[in-house]
PAZAPA-4460 file (N, C-alpha, C; in steps of 0.05 Angstrom, whole numbers, plus 32768, in hexadecimal, padded with zeros to 4 digits):
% residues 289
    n_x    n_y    n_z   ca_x   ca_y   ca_z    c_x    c_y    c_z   seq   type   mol
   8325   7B19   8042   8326   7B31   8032   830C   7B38   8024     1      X     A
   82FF   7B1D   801C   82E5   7B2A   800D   82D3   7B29   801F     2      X     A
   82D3   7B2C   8039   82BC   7B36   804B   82C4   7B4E   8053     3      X     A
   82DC   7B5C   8053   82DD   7B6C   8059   82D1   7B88   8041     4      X     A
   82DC   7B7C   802E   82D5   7B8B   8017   82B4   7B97   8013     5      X     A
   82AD   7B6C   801C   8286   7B78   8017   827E   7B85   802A     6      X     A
   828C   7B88   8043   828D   7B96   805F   8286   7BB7   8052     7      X     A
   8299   7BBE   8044   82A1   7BD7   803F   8290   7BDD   802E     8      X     A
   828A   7BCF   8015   826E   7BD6   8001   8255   7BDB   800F     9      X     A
   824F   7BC7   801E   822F   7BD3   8031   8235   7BE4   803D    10      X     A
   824B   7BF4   8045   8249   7C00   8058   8246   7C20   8044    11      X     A
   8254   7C23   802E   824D   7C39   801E   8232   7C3D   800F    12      X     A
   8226   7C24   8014   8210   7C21   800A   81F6   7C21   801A    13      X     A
   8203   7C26   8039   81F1   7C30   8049   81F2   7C4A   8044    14      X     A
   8211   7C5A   804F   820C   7C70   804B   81F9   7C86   8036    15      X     A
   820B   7C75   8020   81F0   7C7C   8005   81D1   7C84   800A    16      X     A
   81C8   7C6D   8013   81AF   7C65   8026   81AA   7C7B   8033    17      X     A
   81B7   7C85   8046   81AF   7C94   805C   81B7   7CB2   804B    18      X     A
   81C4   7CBC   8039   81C8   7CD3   8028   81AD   7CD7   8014    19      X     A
   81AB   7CC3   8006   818B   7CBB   8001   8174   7CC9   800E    20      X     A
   8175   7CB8   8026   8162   7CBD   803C   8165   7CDA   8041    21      X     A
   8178   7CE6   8043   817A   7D01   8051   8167   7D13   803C    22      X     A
   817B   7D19   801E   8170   7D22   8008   814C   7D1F   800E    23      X     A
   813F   7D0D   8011   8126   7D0A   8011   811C   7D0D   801E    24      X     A
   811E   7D16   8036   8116   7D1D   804F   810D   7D36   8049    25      X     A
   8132   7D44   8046   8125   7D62   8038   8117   7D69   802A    26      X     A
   8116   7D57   800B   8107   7D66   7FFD   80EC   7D6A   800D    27      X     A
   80E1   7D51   800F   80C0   7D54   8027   80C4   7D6B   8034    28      X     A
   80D3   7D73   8042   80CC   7D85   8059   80C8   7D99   803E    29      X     A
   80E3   7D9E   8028   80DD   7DB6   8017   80BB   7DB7   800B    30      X     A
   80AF   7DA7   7FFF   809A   7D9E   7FF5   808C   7DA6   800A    31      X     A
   8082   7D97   8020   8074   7D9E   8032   806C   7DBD   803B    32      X     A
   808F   7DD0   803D   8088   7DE6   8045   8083   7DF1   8028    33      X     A
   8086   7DF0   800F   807C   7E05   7FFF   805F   7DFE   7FF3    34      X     A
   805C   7DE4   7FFC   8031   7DDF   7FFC   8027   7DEC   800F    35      X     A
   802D   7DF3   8026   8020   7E01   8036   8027   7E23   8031    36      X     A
   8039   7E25   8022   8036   7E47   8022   8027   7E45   800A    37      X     A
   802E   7E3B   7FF1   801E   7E38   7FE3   7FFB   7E3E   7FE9    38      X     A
   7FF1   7E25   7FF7   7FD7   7E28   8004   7FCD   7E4C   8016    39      X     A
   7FE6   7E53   801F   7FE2   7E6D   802E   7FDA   7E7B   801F    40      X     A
   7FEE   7E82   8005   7FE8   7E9E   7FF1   7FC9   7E96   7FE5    41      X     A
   7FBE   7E82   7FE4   7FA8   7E73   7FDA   7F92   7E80   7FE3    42      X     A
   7F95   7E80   8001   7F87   7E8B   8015   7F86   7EA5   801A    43      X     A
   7F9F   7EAA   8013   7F9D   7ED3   8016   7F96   7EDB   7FF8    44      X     A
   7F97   7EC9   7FF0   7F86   7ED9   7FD1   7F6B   7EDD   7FD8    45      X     A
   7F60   7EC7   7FDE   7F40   7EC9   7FE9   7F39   7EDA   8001    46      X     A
   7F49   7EE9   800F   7F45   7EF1   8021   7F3F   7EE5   803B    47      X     A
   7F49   7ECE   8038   7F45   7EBB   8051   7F5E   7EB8   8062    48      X     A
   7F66   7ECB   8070   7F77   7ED3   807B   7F7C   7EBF   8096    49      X     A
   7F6E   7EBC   80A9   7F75   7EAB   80B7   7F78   7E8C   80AF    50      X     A
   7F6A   7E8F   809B   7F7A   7E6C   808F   7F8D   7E6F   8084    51      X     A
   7F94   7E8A   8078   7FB8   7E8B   8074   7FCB   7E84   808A    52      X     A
   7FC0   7E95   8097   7FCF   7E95   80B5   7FE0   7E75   80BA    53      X     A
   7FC9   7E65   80B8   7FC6   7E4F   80B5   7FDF   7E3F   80AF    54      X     A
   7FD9   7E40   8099   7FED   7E30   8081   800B   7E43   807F    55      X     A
   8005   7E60   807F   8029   7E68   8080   8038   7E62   809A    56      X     A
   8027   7E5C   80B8   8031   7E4F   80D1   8040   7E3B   80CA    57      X     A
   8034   7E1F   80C4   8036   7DFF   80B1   804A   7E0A   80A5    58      X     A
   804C   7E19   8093   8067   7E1D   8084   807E   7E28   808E    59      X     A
   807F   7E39   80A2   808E   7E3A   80AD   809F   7E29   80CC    60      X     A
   8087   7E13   80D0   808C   7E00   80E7   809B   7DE5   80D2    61      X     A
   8096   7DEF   80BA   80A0   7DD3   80B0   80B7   7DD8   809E    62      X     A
   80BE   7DF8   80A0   80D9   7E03   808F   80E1   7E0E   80A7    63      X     A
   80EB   7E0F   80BB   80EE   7E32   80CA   80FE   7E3E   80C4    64      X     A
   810D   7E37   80A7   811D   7E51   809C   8111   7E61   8085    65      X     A
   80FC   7E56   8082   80E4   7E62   806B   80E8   7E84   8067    66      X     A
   80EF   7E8D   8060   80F6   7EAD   8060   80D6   7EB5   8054    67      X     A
   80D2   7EAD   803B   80B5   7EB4   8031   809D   7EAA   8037    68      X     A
   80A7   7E95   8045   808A   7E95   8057   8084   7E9F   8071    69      X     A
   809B   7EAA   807B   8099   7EC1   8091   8090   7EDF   8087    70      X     A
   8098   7EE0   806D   8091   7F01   8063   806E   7EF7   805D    71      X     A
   806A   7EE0   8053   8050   7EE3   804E   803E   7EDB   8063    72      X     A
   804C   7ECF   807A   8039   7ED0   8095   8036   7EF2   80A1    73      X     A
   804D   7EFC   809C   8050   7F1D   80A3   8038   7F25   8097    74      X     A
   8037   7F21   8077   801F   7F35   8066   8007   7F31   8075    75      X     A
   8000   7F19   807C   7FE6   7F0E   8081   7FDC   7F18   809C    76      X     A
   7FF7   7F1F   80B5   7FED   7F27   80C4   7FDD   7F43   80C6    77      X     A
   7FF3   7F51   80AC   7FF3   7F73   80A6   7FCF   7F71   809B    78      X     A
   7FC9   7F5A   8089   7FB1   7F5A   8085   7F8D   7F67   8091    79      X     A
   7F9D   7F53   80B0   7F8D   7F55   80BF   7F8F   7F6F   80D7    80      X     A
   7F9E   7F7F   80D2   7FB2   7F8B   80E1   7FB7   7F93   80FB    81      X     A
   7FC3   7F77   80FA   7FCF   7F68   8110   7FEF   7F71   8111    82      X     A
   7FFA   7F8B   810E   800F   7F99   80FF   8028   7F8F   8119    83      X     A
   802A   7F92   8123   8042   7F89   813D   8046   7F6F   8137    84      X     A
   8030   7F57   8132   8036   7F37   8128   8047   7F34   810F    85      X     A
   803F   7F4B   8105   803F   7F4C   80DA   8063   7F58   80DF    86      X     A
   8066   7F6B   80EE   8085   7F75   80F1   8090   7F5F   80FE    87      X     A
   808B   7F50   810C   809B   7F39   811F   809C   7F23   8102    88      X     A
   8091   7F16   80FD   808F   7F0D   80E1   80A2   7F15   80CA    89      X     A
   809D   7F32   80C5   80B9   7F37   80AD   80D4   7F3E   80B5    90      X     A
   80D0   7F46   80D0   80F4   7F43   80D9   80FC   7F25   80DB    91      X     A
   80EB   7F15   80DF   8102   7EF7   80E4   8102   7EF2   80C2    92      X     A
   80F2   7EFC   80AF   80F4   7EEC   8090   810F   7EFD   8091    93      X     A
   8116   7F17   8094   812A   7F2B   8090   8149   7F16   809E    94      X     A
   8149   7F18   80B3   8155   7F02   80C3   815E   7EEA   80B0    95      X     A
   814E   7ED7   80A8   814F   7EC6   8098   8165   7EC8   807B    96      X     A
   8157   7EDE   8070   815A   7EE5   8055   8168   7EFF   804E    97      X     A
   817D   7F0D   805F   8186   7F29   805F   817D   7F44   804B    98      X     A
   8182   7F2E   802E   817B   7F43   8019   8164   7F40   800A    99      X     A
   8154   7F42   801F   8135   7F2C   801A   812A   7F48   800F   100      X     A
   8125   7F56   7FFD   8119   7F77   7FF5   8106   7F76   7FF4   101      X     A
   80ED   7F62   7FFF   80D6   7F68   7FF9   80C7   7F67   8013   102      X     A
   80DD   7F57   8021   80D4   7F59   8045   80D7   7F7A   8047   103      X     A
   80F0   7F79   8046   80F8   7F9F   804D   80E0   7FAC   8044   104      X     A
   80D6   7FB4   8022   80C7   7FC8   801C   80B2   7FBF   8037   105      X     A
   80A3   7FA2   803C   8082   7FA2   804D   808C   7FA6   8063   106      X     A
   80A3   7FA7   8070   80AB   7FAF   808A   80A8   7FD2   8091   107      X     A
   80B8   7FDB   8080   80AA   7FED   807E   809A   7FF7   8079   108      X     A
   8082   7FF1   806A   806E   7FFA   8072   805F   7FEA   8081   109      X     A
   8063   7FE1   8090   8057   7FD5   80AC   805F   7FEA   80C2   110      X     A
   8076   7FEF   80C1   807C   8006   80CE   806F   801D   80D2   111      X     A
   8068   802F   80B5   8059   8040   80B0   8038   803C   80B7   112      X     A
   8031   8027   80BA   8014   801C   80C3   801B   8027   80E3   113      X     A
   8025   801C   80EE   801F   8025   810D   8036   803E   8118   114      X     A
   8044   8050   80FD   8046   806B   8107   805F   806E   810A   115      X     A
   8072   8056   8105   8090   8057   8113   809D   8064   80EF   116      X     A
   8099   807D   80E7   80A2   8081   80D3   80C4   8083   80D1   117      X     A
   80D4   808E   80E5   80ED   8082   80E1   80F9   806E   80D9   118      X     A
   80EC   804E   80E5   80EC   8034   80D8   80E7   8032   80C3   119      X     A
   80C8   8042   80BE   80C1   803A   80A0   80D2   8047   808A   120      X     A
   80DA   8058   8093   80ED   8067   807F   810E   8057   807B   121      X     A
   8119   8046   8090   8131   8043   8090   8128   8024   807F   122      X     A
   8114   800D   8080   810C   7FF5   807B   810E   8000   8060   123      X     A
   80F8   8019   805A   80F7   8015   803C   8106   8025   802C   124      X     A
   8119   8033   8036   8133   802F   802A   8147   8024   8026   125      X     A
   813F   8011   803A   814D   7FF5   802F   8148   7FE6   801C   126      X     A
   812B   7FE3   8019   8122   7FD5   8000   8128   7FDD   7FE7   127      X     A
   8125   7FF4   7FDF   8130   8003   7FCA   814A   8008   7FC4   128      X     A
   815F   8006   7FD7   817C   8002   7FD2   817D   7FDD   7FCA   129      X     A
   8175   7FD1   7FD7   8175   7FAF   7FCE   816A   7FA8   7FAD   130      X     A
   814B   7FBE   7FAC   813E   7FB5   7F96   813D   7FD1   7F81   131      X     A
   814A   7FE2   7F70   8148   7FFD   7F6D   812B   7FF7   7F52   132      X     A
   8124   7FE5   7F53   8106   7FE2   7F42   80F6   7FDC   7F4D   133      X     A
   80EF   7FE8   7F6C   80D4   7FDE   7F7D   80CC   7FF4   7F78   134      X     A
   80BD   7FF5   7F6C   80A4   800F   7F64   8094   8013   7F7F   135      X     A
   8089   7FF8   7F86   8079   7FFF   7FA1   808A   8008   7FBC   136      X     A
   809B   7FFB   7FBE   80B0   8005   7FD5   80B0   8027   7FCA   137      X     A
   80B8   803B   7FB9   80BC   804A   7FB4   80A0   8062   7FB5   138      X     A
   8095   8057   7FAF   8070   8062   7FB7   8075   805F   7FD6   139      X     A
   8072   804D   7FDE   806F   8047   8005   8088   8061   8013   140      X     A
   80A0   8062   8006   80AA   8070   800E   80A8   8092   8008   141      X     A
   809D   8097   7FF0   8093   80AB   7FF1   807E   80B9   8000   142      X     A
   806A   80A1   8007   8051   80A8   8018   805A   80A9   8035   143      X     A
   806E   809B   803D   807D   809F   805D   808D   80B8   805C   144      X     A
   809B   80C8   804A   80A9   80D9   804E   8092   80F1   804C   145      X     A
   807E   80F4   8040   806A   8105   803E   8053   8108   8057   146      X     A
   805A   80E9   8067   8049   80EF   8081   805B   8102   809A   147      X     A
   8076   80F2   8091   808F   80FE   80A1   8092   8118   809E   148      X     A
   8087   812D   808C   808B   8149   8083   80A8   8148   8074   149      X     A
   80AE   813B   806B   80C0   813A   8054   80BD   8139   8036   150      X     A
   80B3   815A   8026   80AC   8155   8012   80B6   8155   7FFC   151      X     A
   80D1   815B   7FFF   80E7   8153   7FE8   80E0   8135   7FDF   152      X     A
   80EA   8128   7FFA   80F4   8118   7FFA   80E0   8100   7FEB   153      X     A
   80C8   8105   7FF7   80AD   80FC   7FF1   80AB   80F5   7FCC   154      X     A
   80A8   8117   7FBC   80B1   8119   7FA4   80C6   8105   7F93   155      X     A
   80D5   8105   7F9D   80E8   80F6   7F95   80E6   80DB   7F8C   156      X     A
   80E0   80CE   7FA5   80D1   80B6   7FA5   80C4   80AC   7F9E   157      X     A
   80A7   80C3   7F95   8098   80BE   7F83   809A   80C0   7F66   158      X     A
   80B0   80C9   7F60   80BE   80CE   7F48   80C7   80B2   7F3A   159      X     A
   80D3   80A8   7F4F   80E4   808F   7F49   80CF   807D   7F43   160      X     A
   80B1   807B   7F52   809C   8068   7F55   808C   8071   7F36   161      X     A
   808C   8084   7F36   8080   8088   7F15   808F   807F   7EFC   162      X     A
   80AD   808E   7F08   80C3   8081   7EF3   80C6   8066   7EED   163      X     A
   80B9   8058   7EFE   80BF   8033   7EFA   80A2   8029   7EEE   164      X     A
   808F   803E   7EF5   8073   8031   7EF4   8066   8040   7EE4   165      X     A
   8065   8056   7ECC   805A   8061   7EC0   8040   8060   7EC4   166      X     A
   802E   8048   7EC5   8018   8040   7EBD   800C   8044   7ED6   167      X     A
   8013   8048   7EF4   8005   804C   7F06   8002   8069   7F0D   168      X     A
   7FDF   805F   7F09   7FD2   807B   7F10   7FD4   8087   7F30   169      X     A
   7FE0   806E   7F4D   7FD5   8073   7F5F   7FF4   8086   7F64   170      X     A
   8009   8075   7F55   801D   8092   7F64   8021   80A8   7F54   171      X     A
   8010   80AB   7F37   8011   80C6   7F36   8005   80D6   7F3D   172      X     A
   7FEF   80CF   7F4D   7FDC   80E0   7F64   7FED   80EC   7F7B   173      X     A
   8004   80D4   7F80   8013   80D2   7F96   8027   80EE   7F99   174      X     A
   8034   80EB   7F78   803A   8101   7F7E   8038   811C   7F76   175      X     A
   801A   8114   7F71   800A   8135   7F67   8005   8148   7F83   176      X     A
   7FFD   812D   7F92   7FF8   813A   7FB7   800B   8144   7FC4   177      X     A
   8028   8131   7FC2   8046   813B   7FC6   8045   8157   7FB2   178      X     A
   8047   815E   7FA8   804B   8170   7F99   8040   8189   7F9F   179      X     A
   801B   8185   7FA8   8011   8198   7FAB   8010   81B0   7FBE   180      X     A
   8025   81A4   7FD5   8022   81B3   7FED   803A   81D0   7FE6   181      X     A
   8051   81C4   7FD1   805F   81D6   7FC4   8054   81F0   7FAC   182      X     A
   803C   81E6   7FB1   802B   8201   7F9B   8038   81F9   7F7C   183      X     A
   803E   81EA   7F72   8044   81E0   7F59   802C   81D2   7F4F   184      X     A
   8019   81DF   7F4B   8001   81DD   7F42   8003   81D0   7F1C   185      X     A
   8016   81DC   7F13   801D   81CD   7EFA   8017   81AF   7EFA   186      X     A
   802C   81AC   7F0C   8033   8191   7F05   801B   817F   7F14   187      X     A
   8012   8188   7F28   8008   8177   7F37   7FEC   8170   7F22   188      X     A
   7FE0   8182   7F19   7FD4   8188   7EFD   7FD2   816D   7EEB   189      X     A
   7FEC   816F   7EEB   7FF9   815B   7ED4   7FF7   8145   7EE1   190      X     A
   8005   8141   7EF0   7FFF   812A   7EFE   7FE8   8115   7F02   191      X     A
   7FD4   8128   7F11   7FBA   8124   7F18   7FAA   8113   7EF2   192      X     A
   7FB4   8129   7EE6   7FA0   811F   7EC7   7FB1   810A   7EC6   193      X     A
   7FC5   8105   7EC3   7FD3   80E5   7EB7   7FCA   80D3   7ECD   194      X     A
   7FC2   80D0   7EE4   7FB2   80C2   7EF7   7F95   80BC   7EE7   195      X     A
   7F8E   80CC   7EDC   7F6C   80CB   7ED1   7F76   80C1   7EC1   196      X     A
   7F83   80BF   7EB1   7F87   80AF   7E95   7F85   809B   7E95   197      X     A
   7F97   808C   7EA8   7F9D   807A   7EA9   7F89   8063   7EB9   198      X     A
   7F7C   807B   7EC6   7F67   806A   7EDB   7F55   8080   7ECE   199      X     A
   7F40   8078   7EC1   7F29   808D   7EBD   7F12   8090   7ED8   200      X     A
   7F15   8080   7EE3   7EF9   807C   7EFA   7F06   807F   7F17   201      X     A
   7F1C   8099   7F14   7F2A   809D   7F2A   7F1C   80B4   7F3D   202      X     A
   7F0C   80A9   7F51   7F00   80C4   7F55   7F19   80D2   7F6C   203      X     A
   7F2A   80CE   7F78   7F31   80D4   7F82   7F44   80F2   7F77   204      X     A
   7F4B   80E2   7F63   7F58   80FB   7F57   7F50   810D   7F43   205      X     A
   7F35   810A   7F47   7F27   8121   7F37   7F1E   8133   7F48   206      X     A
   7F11   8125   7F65   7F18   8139   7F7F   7F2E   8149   7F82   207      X     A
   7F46   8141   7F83   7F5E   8151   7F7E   7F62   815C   7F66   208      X     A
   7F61   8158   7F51   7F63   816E   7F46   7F4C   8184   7F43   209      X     A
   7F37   817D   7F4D   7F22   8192   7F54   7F2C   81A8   7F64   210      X     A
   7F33   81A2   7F7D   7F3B   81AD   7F93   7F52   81BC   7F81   211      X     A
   7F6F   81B6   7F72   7F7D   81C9   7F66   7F71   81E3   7F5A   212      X     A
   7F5B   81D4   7F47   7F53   81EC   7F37   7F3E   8204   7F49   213      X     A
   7F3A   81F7   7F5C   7F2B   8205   7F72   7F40   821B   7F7E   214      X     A
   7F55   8211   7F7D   7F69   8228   7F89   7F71   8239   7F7F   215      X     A
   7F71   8237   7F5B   7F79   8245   7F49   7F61   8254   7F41   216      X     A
   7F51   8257   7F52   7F2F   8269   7F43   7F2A   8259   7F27   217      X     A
   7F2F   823C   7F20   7F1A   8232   7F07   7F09   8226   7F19   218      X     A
   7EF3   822D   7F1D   7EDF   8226   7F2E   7ECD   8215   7F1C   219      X     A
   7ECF   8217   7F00   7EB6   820A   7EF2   7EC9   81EA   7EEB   220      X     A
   7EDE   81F3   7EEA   7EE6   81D3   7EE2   7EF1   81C2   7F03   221      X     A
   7EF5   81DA   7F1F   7EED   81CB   7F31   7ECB   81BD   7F35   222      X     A
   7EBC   81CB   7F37   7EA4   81BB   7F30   7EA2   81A2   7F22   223      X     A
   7EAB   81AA   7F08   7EA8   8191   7EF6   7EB4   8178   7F0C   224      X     A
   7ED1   817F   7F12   7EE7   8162   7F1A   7ED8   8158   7F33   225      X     A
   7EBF   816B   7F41   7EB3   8163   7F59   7EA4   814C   7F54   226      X     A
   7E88   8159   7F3E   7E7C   8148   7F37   7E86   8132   7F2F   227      X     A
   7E95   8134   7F1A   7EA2   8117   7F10   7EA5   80F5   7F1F   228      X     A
   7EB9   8113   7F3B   7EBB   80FB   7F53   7EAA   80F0   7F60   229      X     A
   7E9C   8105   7F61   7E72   80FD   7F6D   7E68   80DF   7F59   230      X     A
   7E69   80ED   7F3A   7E5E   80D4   7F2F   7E6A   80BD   7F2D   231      X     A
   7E88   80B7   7F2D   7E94   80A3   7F2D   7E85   8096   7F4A   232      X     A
   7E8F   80A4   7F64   7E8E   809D   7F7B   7E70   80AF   7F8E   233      X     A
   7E5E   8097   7F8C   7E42   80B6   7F99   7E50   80B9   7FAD   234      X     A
   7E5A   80AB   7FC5   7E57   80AE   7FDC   7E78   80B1   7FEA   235      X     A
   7E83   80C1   7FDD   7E98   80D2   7FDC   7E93   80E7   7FEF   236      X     A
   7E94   80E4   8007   7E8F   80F9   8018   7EAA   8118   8015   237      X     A
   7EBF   8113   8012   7ED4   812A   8008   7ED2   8132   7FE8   238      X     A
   7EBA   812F   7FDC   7EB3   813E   7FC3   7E9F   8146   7FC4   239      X     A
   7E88   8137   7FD3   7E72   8148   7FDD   7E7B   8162   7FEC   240      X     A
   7E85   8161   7FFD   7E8C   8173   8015   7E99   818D   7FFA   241      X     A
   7EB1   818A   7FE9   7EBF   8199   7FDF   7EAD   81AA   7FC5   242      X     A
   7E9D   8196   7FBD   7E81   81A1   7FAB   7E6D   81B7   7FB4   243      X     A
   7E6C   81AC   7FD3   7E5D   81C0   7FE8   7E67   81DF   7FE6   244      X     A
   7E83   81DA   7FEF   7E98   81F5   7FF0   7E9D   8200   7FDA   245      X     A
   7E9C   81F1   7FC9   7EA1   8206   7FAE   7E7C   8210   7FA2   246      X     A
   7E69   8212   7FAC   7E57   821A   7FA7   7E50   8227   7FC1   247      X     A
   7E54   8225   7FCE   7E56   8245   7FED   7E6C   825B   7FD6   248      X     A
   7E81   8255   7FD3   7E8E   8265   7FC3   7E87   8275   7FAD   249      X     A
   7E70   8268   7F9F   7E68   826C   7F85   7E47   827D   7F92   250      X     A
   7E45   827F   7FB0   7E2B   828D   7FB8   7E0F   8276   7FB0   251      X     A
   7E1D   825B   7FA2   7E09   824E   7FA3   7DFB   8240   7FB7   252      X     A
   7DEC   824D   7FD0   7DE5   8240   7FE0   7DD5   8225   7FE5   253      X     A
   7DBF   8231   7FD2   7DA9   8216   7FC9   7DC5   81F9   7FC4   254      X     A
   7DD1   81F7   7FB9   7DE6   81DC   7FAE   7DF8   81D7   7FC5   255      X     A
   7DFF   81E9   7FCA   7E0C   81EE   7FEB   7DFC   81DA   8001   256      X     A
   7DE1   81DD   8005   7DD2   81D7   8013   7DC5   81BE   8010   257      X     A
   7DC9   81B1   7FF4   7DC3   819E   7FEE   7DDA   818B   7FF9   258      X     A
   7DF2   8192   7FED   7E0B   817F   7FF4   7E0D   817B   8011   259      X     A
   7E0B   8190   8023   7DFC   8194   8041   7DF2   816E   8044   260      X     A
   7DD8   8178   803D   7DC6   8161   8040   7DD1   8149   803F   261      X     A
   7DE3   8142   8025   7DED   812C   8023   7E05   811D   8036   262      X     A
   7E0A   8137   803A   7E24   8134   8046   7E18   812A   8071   263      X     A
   7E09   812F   8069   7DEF   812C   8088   7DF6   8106   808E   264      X     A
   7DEF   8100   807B   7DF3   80E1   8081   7E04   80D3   807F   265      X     A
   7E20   80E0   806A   7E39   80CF   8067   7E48   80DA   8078   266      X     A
   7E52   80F6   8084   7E61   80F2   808C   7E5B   8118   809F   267      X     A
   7E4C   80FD   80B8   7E40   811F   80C5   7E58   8134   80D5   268      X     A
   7E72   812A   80D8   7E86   8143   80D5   7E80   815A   80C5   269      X     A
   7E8B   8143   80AA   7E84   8161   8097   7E77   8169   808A   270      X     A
   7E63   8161   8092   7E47   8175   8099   7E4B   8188   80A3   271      X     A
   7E4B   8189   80C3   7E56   8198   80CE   7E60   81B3   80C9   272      X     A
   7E78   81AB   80B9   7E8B   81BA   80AF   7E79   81D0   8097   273      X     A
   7E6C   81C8   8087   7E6A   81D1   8073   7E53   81DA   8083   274      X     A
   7E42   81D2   8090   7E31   81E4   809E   7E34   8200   80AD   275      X     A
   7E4D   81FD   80B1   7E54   8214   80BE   7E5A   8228   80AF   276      X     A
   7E68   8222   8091   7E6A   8232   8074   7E4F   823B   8075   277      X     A
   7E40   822A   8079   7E18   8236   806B   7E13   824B   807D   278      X     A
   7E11   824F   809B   7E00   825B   80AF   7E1C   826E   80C6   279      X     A
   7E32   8265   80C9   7E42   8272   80D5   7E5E   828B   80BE   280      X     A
   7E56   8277   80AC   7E69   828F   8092   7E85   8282   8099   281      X     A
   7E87   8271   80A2   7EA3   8261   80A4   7EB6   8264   808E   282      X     A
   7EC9   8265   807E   7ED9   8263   8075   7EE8   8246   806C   283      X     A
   7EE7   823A   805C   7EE0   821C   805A   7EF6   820D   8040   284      X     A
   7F07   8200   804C   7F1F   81F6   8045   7F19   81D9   8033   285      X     A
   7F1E   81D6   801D   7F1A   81C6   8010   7F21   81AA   8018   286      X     A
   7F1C   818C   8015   7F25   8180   8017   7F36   816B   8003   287      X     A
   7F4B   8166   8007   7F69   8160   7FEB   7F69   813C   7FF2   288      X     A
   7F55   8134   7FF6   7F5F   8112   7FF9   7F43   8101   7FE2   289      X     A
***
């Protein structure tokens, strides 16, 4: 009887043993795979993208149910854009992780990178039903519905992306441009200055709001928003070019002719273009980016 007993004690005390053993196995593999993503994001901070590549591989050969280190092997491909690898990548994290909302928002816009805007629009409405505080998902989707010619919809979106994010200047640009094609010059107005506020060294949107007041005949405070963008940015070829046109406008040829010149070496399109304002009498459409 008492061999059987000590029979029965080692034998739970193997098991033990081998429950032990299991537990520790895993953790390593866990350890293992989150040092190597670890090491990845390390790498995509620096911009060293193929040594991400690297280490989010490792992490995923040594997790293969790693959900986030498939979204962040995805980013890294999108990096390089390598966009068909970077989508194969966040559908298996998606796969993995169903209500994974951050795969969805970069899925879709992985999507929108190579043009499949239906996807990008259905992915990143997904993200935003999963996450209703992704500010960036809500920007991305605004900017896909506005490539799509959807400018309600666009608006909206960018509504929601301001509404979460007050402080960003880039989607209230976002949806000063959404806005503008509706002739609501007010707001876009508005918009555009709370972008400068917030970002003072925005030349982009001092180009745009140049171009507004250009439409509204304030020609002297379009000038001004030209230059501005000039001096923030010299080599701003769409404020040169728009500086050009609003001084053909103004009969100022001499300034006209200068911006000409400049415009000769950055960006001999629109040259071109504005050349043809100088010597053919062209008719000459501002540029809004």
């Amino acid at each position: 009887m008492k061999c059987k007993t000590s029979g029965r004690i080692v034998l739970l005390v193997l098991a033990l043993h081998f429950c032990l053993a299991s537990t520790s196995a895993q953790e390593m593999v866990e350890t293992s795979a989150a040092t190597y993503r670890s090491e990845g994001n390390r790498y995509y901070e620096q911009q060293r993208f193929y040594k991400a590549l690297e280490s989010f591989r490792s992490a995923v050969k040594s997790k293969p149910g790693y959900a986030e280190a498939y979204n962040d092997l995805g980013m890294t491909y999108a990096a390089l854009g390598q966009h068909e690898s970077a989508i194969d990548c966040l559908k298996q994290a998606i796969s993995l992780k169903p209500e994974f909302a951050v795969s969805y928002s970069n899925l879709g816009s992985e999507y929108y990178e190579v043009s499949d805007l239906h996807s990008a629009i259905h992915f990143l409405r997904e993200a935003v039903r999963l996450k209703p505080d992704n500010a960036i998902a809500f920007n991305n989707l605004g900017a896909t519905y506005s490539e799509a010619g959807q400018a309600g919809e666009a608006i909206t979106a960018y509504e929601q992306a301001v509404r979460l994010k007050p402080d960003w200047a880039e989607a209230h640009r976002n949806l000063a441009l959404a806005s503008y094609p509706a002739g609501r010059y007010d707001r876009v107005v508005a918009e555009l200055r709370r972008a400068i506020l917030l970002k003072p060294g925005y030349a982009e949107a001092y180009n745009n709001l140049g171009v507004v007041y250009y439409e509204k005949g304030h020609y002297s405070k379009a000038g001004d928003c030209f230059l501005e963008a000039i001096k923030i940015k010299p080599d701003y070829d769409d404020a040169i070019y728009n500086f050009g046109a609003l001084k053909l406008t103004l009969s100022d040829r001499n300034q006209a002719i200068t911006q000409y010149q400049r415009l000769k070496y950055l960006n001999p399109i629109l040259a071109k273009v504005l050349y043809g304002g100088l010597y053919d009498g062209r008719v000459l459409n501002l540029r809004n980016k």
